[in-house]
PDB file with SEQRES, HELIX, SHEET and CRYST1 records, atoms N, CA, C and O in Angstrom:
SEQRES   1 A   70  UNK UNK UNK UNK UNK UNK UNK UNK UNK UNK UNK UNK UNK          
SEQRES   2 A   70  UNK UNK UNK UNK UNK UNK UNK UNK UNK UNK UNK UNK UNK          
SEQRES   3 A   70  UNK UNK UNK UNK UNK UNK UNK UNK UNK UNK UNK UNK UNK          
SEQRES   4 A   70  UNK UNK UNK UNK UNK UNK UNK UNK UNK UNK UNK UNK UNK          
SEQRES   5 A   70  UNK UNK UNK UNK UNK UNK UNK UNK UNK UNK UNK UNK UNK          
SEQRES   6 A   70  UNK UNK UNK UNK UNK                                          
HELIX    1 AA1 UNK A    2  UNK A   23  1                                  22    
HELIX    2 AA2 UNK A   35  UNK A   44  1                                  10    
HELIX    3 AA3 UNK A   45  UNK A   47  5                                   3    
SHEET    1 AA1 2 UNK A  51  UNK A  56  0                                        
SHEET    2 AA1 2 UNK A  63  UNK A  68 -1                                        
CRYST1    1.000    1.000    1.000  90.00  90.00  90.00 P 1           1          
ATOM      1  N   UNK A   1     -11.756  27.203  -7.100  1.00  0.00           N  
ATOM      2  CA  UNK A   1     -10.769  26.297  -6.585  1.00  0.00           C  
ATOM      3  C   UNK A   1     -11.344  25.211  -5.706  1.00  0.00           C  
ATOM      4  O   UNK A   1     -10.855  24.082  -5.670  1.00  0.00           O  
ATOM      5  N   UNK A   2     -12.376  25.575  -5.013  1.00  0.00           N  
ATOM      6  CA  UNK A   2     -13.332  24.686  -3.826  1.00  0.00           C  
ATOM      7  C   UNK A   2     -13.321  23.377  -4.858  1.00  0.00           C  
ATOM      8  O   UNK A   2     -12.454  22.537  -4.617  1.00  0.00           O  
ATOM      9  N   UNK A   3     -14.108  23.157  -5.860  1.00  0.00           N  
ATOM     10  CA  UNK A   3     -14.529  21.892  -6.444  1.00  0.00           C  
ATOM     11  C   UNK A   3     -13.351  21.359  -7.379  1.00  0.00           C  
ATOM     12  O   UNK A   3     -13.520  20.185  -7.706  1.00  0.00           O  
ATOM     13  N   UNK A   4     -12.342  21.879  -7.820  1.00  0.00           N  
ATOM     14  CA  UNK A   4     -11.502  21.422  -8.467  1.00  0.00           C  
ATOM     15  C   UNK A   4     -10.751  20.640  -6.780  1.00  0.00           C  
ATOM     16  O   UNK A   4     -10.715  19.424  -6.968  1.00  0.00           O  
ATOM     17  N   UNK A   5     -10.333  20.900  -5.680  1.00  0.00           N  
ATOM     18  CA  UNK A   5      -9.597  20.218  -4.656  1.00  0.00           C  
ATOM     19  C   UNK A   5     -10.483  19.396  -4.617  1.00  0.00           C  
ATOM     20  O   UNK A   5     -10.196  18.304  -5.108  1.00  0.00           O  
ATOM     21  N   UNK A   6     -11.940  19.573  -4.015  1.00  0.00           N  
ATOM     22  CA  UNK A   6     -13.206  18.676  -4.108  1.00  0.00           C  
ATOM     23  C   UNK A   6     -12.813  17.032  -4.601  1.00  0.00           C  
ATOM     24  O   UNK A   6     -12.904  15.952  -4.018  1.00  0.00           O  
ATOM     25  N   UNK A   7     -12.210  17.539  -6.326  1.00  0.00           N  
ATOM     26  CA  UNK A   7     -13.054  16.015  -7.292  1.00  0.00           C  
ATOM     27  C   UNK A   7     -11.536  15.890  -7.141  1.00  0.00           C  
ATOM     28  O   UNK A   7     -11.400  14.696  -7.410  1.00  0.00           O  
ATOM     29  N   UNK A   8     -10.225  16.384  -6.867  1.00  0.00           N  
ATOM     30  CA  UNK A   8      -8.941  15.926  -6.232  1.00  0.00           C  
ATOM     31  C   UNK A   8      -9.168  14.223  -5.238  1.00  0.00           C  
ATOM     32  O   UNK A   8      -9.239  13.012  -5.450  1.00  0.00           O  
ATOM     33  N   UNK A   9      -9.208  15.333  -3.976  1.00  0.00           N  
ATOM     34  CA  UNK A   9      -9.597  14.735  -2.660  1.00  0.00           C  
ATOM     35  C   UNK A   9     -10.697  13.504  -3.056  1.00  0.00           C  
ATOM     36  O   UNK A   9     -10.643  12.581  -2.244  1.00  0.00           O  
ATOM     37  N   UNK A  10     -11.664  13.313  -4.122  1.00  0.00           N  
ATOM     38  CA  UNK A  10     -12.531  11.983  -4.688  1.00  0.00           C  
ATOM     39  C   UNK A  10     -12.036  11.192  -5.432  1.00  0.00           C  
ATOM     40  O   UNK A  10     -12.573  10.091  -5.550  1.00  0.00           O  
ATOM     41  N   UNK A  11     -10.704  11.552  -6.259  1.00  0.00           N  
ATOM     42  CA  UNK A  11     -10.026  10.751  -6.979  1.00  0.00           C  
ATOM     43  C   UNK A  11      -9.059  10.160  -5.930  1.00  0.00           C  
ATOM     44  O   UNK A  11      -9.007   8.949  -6.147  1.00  0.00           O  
ATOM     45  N   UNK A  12      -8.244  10.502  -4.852  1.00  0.00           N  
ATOM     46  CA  UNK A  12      -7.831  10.035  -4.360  1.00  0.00           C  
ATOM     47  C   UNK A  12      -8.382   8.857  -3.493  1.00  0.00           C  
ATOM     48  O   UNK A  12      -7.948   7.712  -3.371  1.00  0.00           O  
ATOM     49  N   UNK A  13      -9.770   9.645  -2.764  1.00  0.00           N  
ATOM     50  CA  UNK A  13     -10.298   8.687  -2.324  1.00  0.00           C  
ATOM     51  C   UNK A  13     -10.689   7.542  -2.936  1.00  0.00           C  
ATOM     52  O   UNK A  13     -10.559   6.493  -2.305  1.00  0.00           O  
ATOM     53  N   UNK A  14     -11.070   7.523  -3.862  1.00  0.00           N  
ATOM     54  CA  UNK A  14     -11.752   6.524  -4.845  1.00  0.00           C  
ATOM     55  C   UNK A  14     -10.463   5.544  -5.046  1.00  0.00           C  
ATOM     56  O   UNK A  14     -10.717   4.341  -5.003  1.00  0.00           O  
ATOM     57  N   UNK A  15      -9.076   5.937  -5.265  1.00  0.00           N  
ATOM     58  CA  UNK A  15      -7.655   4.856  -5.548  1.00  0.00           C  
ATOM     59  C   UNK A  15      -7.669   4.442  -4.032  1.00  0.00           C  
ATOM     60  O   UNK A  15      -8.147   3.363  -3.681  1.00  0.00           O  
ATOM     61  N   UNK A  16      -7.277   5.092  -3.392  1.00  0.00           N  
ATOM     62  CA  UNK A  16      -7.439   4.360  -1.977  1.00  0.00           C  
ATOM     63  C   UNK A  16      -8.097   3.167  -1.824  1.00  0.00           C  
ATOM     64  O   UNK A  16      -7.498   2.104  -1.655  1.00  0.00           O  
ATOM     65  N   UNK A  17      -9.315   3.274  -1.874  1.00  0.00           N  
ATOM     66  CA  UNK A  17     -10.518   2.822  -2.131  1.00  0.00           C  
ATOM     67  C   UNK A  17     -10.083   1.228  -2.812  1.00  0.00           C  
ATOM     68  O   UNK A  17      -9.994   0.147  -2.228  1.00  0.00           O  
ATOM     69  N   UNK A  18      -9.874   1.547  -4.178  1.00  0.00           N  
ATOM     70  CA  UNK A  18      -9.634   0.812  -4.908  1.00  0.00           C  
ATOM     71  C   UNK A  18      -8.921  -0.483  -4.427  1.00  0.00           C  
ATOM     72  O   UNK A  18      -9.416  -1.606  -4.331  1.00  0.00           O  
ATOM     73  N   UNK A  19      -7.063   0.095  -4.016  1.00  0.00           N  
ATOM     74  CA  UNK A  19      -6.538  -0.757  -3.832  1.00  0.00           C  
ATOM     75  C   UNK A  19      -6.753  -1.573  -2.183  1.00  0.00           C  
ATOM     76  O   UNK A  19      -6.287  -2.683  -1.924  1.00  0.00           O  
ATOM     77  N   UNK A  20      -7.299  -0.994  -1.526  1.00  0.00           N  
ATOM     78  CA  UNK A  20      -8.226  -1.721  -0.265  1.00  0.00           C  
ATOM     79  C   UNK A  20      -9.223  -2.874  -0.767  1.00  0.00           C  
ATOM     80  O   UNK A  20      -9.581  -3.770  -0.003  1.00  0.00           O  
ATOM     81  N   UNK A  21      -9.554  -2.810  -1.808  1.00  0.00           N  
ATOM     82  CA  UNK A  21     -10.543  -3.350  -2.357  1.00  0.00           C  
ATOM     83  C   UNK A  21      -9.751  -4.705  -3.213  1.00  0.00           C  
ATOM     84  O   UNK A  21     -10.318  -5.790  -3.343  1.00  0.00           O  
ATOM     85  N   UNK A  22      -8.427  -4.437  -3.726  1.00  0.00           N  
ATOM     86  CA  UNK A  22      -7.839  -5.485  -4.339  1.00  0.00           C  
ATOM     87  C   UNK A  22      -6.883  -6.209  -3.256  1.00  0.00           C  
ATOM     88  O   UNK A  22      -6.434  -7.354  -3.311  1.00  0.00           O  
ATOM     89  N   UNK A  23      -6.709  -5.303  -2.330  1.00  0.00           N  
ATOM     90  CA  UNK A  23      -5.826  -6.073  -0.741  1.00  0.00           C  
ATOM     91  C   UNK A  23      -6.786  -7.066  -0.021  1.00  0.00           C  
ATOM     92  O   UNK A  23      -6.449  -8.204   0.308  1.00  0.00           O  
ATOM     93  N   UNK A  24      -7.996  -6.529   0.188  1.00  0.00           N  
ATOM     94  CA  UNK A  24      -9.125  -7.431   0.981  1.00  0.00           C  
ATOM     95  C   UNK A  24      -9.678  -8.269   0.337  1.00  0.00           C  
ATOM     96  O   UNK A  24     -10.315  -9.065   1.027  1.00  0.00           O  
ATOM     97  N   UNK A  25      -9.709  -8.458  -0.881  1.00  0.00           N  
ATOM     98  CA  UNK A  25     -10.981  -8.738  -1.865  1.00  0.00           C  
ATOM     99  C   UNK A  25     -12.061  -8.798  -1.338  1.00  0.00           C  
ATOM    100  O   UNK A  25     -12.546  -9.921  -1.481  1.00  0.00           O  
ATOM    101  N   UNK A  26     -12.928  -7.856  -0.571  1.00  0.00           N  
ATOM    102  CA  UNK A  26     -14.253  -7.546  -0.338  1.00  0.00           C  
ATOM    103  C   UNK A  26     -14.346  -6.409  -0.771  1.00  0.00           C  
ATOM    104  O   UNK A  26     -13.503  -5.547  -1.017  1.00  0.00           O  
ATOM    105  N   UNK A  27     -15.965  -6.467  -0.895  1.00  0.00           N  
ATOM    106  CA  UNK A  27     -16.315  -5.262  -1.497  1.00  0.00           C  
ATOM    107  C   UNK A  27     -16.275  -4.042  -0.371  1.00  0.00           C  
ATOM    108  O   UNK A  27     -16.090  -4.318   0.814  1.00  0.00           O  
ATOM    109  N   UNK A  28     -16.459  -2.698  -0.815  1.00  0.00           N  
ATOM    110  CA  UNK A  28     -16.492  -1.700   0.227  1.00  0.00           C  
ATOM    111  C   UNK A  28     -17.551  -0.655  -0.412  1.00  0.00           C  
ATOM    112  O   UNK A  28     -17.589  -0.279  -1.584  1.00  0.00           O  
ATOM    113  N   UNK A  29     -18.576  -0.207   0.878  1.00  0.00           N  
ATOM    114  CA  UNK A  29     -19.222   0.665   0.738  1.00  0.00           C  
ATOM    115  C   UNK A  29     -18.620   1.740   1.205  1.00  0.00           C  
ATOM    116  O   UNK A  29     -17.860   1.718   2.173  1.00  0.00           O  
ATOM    117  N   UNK A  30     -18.978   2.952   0.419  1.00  0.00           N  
ATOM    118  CA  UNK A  30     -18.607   4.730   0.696  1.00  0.00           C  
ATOM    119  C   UNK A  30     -19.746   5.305   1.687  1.00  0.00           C  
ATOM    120  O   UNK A  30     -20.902   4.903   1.816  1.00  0.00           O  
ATOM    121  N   UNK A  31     -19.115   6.316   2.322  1.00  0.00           N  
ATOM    122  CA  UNK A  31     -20.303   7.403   2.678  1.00  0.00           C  
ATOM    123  C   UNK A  31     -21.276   7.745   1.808  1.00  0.00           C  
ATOM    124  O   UNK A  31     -21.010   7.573   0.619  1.00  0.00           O  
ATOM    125  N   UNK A  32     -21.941   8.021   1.984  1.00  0.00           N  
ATOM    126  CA  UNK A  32     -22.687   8.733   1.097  1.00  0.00           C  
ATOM    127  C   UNK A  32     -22.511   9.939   0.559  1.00  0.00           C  
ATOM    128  O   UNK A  32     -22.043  10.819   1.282  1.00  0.00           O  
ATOM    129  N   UNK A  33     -22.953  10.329  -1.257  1.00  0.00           N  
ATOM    130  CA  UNK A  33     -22.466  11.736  -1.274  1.00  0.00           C  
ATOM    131  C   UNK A  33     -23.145  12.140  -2.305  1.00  0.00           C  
ATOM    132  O   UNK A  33     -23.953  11.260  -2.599  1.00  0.00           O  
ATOM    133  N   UNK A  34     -23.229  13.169  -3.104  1.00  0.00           N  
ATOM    134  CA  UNK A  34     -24.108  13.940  -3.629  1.00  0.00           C  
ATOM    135  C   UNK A  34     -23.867  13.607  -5.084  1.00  0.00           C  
ATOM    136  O   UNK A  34     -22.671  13.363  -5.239  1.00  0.00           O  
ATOM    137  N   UNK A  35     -24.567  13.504  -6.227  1.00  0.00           N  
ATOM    138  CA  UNK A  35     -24.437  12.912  -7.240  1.00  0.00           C  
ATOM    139  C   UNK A  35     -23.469  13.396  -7.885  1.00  0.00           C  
ATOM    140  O   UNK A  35     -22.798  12.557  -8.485  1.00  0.00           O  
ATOM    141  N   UNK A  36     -23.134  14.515  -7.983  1.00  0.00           N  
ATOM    142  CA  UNK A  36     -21.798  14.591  -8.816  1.00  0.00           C  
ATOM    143  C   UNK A  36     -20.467  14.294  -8.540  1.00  0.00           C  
ATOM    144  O   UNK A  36     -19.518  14.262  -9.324  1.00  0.00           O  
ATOM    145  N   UNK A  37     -20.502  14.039  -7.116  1.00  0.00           N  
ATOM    146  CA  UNK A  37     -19.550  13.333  -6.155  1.00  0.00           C  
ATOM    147  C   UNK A  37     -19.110  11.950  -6.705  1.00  0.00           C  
ATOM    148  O   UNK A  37     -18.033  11.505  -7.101  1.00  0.00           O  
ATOM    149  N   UNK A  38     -20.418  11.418  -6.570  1.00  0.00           N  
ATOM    150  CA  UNK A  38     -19.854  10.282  -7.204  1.00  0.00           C  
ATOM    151  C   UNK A  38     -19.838   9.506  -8.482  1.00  0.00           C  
ATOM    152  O   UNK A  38     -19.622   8.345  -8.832  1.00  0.00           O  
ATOM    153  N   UNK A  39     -20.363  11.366  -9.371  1.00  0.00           N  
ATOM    154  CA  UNK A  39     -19.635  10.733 -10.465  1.00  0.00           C  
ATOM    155  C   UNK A  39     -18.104  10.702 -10.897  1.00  0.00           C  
ATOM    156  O   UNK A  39     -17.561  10.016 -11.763  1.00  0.00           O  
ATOM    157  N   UNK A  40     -17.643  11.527 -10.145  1.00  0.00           N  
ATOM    158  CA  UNK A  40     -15.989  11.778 -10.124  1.00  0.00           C  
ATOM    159  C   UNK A  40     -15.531  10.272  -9.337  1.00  0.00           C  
ATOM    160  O   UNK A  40     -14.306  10.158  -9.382  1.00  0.00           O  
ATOM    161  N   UNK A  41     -16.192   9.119  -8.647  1.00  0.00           N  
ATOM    162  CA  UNK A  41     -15.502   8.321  -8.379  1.00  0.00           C  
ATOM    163  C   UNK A  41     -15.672   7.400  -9.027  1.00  0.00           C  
ATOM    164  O   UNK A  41     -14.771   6.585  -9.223  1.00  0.00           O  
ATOM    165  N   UNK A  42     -17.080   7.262  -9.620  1.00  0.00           N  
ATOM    166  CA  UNK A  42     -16.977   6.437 -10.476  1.00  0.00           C  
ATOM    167  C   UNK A  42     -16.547   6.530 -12.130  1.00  0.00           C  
ATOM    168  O   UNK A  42     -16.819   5.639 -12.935  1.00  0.00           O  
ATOM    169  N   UNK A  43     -16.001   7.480 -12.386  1.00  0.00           N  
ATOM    170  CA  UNK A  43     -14.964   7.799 -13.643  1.00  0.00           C  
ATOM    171  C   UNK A  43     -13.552   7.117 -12.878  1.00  0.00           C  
ATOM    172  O   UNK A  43     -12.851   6.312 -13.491  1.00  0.00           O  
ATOM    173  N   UNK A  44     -13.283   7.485 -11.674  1.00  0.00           N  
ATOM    174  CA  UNK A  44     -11.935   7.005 -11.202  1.00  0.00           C  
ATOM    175  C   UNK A  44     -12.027   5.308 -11.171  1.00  0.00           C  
ATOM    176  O   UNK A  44     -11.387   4.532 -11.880  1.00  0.00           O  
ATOM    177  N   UNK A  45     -13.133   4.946 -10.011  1.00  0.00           N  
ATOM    178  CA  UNK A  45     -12.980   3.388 -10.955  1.00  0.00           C  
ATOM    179  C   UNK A  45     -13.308   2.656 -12.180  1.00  0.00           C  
ATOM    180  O   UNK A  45     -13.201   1.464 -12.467  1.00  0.00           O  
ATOM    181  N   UNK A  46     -13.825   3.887 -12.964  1.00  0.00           N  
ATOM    182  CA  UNK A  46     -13.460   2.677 -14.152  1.00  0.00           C  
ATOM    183  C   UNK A  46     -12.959   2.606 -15.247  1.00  0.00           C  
ATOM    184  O   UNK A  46     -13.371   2.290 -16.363  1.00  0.00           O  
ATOM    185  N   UNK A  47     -11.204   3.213 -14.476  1.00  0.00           N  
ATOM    186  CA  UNK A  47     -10.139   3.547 -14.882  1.00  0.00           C  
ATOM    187  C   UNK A  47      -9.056   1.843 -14.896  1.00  0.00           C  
ATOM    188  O   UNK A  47      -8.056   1.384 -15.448  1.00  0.00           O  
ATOM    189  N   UNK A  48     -10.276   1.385 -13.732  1.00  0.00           N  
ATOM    190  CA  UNK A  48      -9.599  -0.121 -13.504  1.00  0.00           C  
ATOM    191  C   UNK A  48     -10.041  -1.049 -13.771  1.00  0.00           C  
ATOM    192  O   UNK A  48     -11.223  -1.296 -13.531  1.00  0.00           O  
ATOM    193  N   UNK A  49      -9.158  -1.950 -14.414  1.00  0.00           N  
ATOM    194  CA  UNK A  49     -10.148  -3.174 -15.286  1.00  0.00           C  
ATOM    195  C   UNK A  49     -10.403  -4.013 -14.474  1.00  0.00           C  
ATOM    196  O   UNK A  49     -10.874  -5.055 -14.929  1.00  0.00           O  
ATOM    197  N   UNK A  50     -10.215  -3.922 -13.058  1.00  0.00           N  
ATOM    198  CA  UNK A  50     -10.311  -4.884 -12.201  1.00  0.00           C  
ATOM    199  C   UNK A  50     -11.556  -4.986 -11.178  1.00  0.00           C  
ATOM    200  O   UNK A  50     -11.781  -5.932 -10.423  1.00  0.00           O  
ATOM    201  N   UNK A  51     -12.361  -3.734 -11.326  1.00  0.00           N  
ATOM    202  CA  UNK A  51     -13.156  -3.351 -10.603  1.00  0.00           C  
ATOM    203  C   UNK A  51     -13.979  -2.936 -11.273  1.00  0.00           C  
ATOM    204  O   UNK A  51     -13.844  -2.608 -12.452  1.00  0.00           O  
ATOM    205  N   UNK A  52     -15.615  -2.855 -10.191  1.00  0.00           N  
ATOM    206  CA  UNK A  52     -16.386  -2.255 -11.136  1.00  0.00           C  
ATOM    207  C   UNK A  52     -17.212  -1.317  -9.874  1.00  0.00           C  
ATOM    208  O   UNK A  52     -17.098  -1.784  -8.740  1.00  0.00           O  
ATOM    209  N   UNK A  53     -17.932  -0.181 -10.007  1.00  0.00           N  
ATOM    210  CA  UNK A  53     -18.475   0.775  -9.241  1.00  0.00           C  
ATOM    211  C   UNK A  53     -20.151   0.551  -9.199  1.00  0.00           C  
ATOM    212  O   UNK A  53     -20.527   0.123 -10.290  1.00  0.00           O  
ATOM    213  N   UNK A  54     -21.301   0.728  -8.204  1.00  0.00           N  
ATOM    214  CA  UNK A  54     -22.304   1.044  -8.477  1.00  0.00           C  
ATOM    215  C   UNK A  54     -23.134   2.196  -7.360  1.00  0.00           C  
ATOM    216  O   UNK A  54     -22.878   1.895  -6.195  1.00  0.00           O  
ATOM    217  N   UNK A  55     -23.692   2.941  -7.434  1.00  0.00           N  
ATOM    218  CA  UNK A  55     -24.441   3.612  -6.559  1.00  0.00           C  
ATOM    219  C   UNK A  55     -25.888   2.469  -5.528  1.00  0.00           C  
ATOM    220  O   UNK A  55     -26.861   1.941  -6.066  1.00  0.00           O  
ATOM    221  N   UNK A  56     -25.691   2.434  -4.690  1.00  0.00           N  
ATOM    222  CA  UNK A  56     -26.712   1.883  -4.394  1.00  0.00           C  
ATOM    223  C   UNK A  56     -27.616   2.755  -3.140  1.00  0.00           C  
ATOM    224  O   UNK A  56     -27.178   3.673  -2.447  1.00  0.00           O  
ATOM    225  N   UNK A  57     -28.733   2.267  -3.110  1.00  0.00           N  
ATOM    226  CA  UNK A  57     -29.827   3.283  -1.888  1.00  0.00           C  
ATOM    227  C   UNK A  57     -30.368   4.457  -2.732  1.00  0.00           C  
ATOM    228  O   UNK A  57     -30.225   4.762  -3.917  1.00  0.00           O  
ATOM    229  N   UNK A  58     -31.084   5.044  -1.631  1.00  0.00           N  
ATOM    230  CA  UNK A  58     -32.074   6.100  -2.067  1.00  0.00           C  
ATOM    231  C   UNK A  58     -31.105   7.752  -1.718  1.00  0.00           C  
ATOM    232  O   UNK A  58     -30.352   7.741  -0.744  1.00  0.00           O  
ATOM    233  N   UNK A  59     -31.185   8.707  -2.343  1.00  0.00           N  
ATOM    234  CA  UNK A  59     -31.072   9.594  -1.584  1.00  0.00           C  
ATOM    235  C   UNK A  59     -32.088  10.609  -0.618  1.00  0.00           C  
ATOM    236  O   UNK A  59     -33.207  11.108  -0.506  1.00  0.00           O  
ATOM    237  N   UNK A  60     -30.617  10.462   0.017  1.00  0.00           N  
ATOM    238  CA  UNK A  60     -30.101  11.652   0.380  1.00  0.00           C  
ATOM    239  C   UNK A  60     -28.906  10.365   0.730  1.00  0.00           C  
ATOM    240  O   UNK A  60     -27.740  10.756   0.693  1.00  0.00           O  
ATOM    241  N   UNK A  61     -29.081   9.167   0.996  1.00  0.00           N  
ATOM    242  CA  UNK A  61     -28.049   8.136   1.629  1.00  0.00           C  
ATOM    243  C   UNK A  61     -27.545   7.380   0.400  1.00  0.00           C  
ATOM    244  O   UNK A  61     -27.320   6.184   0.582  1.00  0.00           O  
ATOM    245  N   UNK A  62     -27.353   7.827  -0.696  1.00  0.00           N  
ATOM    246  CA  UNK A  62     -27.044   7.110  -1.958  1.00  0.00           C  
ATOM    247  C   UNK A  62     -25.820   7.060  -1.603  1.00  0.00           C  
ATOM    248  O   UNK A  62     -25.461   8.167  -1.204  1.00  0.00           O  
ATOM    249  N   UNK A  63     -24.601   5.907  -1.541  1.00  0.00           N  
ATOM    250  CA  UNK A  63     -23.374   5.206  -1.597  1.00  0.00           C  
ATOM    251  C   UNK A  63     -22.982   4.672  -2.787  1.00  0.00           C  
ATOM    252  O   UNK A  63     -23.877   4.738  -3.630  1.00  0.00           O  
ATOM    253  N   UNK A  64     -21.857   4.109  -3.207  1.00  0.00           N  
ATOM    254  CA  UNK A  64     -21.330   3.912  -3.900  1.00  0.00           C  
ATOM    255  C   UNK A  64     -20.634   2.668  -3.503  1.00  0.00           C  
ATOM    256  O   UNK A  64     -19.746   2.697  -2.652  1.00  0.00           O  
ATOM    257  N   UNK A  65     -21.022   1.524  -4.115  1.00  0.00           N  
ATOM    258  CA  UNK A  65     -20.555   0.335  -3.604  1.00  0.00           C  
ATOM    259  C   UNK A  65     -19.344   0.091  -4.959  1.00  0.00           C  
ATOM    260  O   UNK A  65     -19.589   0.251  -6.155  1.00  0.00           O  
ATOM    261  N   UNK A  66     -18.044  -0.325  -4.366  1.00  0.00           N  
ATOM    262  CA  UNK A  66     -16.964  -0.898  -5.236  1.00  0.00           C  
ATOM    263  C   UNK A  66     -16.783  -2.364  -5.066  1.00  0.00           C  
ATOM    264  O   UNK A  66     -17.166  -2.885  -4.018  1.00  0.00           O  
ATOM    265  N   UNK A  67     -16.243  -3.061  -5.990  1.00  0.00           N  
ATOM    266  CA  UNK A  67     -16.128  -4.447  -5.770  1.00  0.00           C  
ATOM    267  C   UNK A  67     -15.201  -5.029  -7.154  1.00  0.00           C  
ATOM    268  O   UNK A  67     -14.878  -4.436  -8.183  1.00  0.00           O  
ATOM    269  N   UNK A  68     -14.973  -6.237  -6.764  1.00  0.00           N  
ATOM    270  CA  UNK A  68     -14.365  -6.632  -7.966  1.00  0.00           C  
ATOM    271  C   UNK A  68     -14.561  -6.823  -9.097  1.00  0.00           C  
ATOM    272  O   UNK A  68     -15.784  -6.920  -9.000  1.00  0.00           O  
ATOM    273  N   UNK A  69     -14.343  -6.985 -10.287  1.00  0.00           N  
ATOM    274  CA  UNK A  69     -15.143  -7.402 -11.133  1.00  0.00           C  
ATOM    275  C   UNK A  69     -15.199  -8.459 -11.430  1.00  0.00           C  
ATOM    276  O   UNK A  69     -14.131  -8.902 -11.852  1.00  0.00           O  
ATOM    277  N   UNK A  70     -16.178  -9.273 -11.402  1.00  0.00           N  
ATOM    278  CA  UNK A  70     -16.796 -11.235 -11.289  1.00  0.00           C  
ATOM    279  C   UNK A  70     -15.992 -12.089 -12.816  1.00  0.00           C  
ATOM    280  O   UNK A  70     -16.181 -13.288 -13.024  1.00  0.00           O  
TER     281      UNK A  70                                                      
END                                                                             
């Protein structure tokens, strides 16, 4: 049950996310999080044709930068 609430709680975050991202039109960086983390957010954005997702940095500090799409 832990990782099914987990990739919940990342999809949500990730829409959140999203529409902050179409309210501001700036881009927004995430915390950082562990690779399968953010592959559950980046399946969630690119659910939207309006946006596009990328991981950026090294880990252990790998983020997930969202932004519009150009």
């Amino acid at each position: 049950g832990y990782k099914r609430g987990r990739e919940e709680f990342l999809r949500e975050l990730a829409r959140q996310a999203a529409a902050r991202v179409r309210d501001t039109k700036e881009s927004l960086l995430l915390k950082p999080m562990l690779s399968y983390e953010r592959r559950v957010v980046h399946a969630e954005i690119g659910k939207s044709p309006d946006l596009v997702s990328e991981s950026v940095g090294e880990e252990p500090e790998r983020r997930i930068l969202i932004k519009l799409r150009a």
